[in-house]
Residue, then its C-alpha position, 0 to 999 in steps of 0.5 A: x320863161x313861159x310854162x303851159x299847164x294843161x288840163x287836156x290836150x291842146x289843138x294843133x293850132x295852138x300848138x304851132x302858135x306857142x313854137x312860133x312864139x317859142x323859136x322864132x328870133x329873138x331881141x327887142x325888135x322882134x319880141x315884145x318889150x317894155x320901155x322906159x323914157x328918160x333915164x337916170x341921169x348922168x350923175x346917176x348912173x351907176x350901178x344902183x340904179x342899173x340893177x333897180x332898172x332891170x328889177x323893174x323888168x324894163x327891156x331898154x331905156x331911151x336915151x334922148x338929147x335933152x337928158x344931156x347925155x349925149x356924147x360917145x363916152x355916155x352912150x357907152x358907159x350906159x351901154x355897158x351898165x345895161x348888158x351888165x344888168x341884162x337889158x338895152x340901151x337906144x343911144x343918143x348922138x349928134x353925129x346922127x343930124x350930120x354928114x353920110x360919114x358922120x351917120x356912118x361913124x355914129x353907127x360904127x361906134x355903137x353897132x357891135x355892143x351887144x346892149x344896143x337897143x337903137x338910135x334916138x333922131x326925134x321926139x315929135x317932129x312937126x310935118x315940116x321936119x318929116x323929110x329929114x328925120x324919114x332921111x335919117x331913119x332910112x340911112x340908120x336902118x341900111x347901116x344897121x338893119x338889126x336896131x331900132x330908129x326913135x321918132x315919136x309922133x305927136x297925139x291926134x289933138x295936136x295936129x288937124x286931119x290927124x290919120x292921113x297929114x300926120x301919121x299915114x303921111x310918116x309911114x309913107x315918108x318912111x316906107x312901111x318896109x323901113x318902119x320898125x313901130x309906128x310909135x306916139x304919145x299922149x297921155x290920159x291922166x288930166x289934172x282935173x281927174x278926167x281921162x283925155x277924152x281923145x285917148x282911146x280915139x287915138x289909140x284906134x287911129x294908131x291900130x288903123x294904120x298899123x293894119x293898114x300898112x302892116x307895121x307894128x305900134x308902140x306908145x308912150x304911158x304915162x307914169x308921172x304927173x305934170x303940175x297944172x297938167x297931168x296928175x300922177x298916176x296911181x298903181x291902178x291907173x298905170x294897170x289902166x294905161x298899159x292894158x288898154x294899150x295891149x288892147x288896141x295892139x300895142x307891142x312896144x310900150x315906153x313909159x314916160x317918164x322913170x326918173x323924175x325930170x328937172x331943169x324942164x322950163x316951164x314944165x314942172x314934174x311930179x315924183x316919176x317911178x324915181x324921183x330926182x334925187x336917185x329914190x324910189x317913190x311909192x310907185x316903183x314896187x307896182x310898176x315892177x310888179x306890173x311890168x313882170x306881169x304884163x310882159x307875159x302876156x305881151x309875149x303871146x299878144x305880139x303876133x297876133x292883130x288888134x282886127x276888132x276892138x269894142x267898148x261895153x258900157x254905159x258911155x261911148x268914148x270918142x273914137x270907138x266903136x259900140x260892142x255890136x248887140x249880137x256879137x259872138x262874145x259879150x257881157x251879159x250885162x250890157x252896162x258892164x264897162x270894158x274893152x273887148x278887143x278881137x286878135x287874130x292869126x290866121x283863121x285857128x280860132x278866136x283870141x279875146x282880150x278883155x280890160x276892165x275900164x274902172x280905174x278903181x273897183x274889182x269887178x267880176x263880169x259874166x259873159x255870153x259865148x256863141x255855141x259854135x266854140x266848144x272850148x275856152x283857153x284861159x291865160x293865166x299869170x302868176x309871178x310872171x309866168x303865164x300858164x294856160x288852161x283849157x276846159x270845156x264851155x258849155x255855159x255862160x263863163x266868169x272872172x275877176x278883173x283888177x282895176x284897168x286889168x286885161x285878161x286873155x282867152x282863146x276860144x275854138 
């Protein structure tokens, strides 16, 4: 449940904001919600491993072909597990590739279980593969308009003349009206301690289409470590990685991965949040804490637009845009690393996110406000529940941000 604490009284466009946010249809695909990528295992899932799934405060998990959890008997049985334990399930079946009655049988089994998330039909189809998987998507969404369909795209290094041969040309395949999220991955955590210099890159050209064709965005985050490729992340960097999402107007995020893959060919995986043998690893206490967090504000983020989002800084990341010199908010020092990202719905007021971009140090910014906003509401969250704080501005203002934290404000 969401709580408001207020020191005075509140516009009536806030108002209006929270009953649209506190009344208006509920499950995964009108809401926001956190996913995960590859669940437990079949030997694996059980009871134990159900209830620490939902502790995590994950919303659904992803059920996907290669987990080899593909008949009827395992969808269901995960199914059930979810409700028990509160959360969905995207179900994975090979009767979706198949005939209109086999897609049409698919759909029948799962259709009426109160845990169903959605329908897997494929992770990273190459250009070639757009025609059948949009096909499928759209018989999915006749059949069952409620539920969420799963294509994930590629990220933007791997295909050329990625904005309008790959993503936009996916939307129109799909019809924006079909699409339930314009979802992709990429993951920013190298192995030689760098950020992938594309991310935030991506990230933008994802935000651009979504506005453009007014289609909700999910991405995958990374929560494991790939030898020679990834490194694992730190609690820090999943706070990084998830809040910089938000910030580029993510409303689905799906971490990759939960359980810890093996058997992956050439690819060799790090201990993910559980590690292959059904323990939790070091990380799965942050990620809890993170997800219970984040979720909160994911909530008041979800109806409003990532319209303008800025780096602050020293360096310019590839793909963005410099915080203007004359912008109505700003740090007052100019060297302060940060993402100031402009959300709007309709014309009351101005909601603000703001992340801190170090992976490792506290910071406390200052900053500059335009002297036409009178007032500053300040979106606070404390063991998963977000309280709101109204008070005059009259000056410059500060906080205190974690490594990778965001934080959001309104101002009116």
């Amino acid at each position: 449940m969401i709580t408001m604490r207020l020191t005075s009284k509140h516009t009536a466009a806030i108002l209006a904001f929270w009953l649209t946010i506190c009344f208006s249809p509920k499950g995964s695909a009108q809401e926001f919600s956190i996913g995960v990528f590859w669940p437990p295992v079949w030997e694996h899932t059980n009871d134990q491993q159900y209830q620490w799934i939902k502790e995590a405060h994950i919303d659904f998990i992803e059920n996907v072909k290669n987990a080899k959890m593909f008949t009827e008997s395992h969808n269901k049985k995960m199914l059930d597990l979810a409700h028990k334990y509160g959360f969905k399930v995207s179900v994975a079946d090979p009767r979706i590739y198949g005939t209109d009655e086999e897609i049409k049988a698919a759909v029948q089994a799962y259709k009426n279980h109160p845990a169903l998330e959605g329908y897997y039909i494929k992770d990273e189809p190459d250009s070639t593969e757009f025609n059948w998987a949009a096909t499928i998507y759209q018989k999915l969404i006749d059949l069952d308009h409620d539920r969420v369909p799963h294509v994930n795209l590629f990220p933007n290094f791997v295909i050329p003349s990625y904005e309008t041969n790959h993503v936009e040309r996916w939307v129109q395949k799909v019809g924006p009206q079909h699409l339930r999220y314009l979802t992709f991955d990429q993951y920013p955590f190298m192995v030689n301690g760098y950020i992938r210099p594309t991310y935030f890159e991506n990230l933008e050209i994802v935000r651009r289409v979504g506005l453009k064709y007014n289609v909700k965005t999910s991405a995958y985050l990374q929560s494991v470590g790939i030898i020679d490729a990834y490194r694992r992340p730190s609690a820090s960097e999943l706070r990084y990685n998830i809040f910089t999402a938000l910030a580029y107007g993510i409303k689905r995020p799906v971490w990759f991965t939960y359980w810890t893959p093996t058997d992956a060919g050439k690819e060799i995986f790090a201990d993910a949040i559980i590690d292959p043998h059904g323990r939790k690893t070091d990380l799965y206490a942050p990620f809890s804490a993170l997800n219970r967090h984040v979720k909160a504000i994911g909530q008041v983020l979800y109806n409003l637009d990532a319209t303008e989002v800025f780096h602050s800084g020293e360096e310019q990341p590839l793909g963005t845009q410099a915080l203007p010199q004359h912008y109505w908010i700003k740090p007052t020092s100019r060297t302060d690393n940060m993402i100031i990202t402009h959300f709007a719905k309709g014309k009351s007021g101005s909601y603000v996110f703001i992340v801190n971009k170090s992976l490792t140090v506290t910071k406390s910014f200052t900053f500059q406000v335009d002297k036409r906003y009178k007032h500053m509401t300040h979106y606070e969250v404390n063991s998963g529940v977000i309280a709101i704080r109204k008070e005059p501005l009259d000056s410059d203002f500060s906080d205190t941000f974690l490594p990778g934290e965001g934080r959001l404000y309104y101002f009116n």
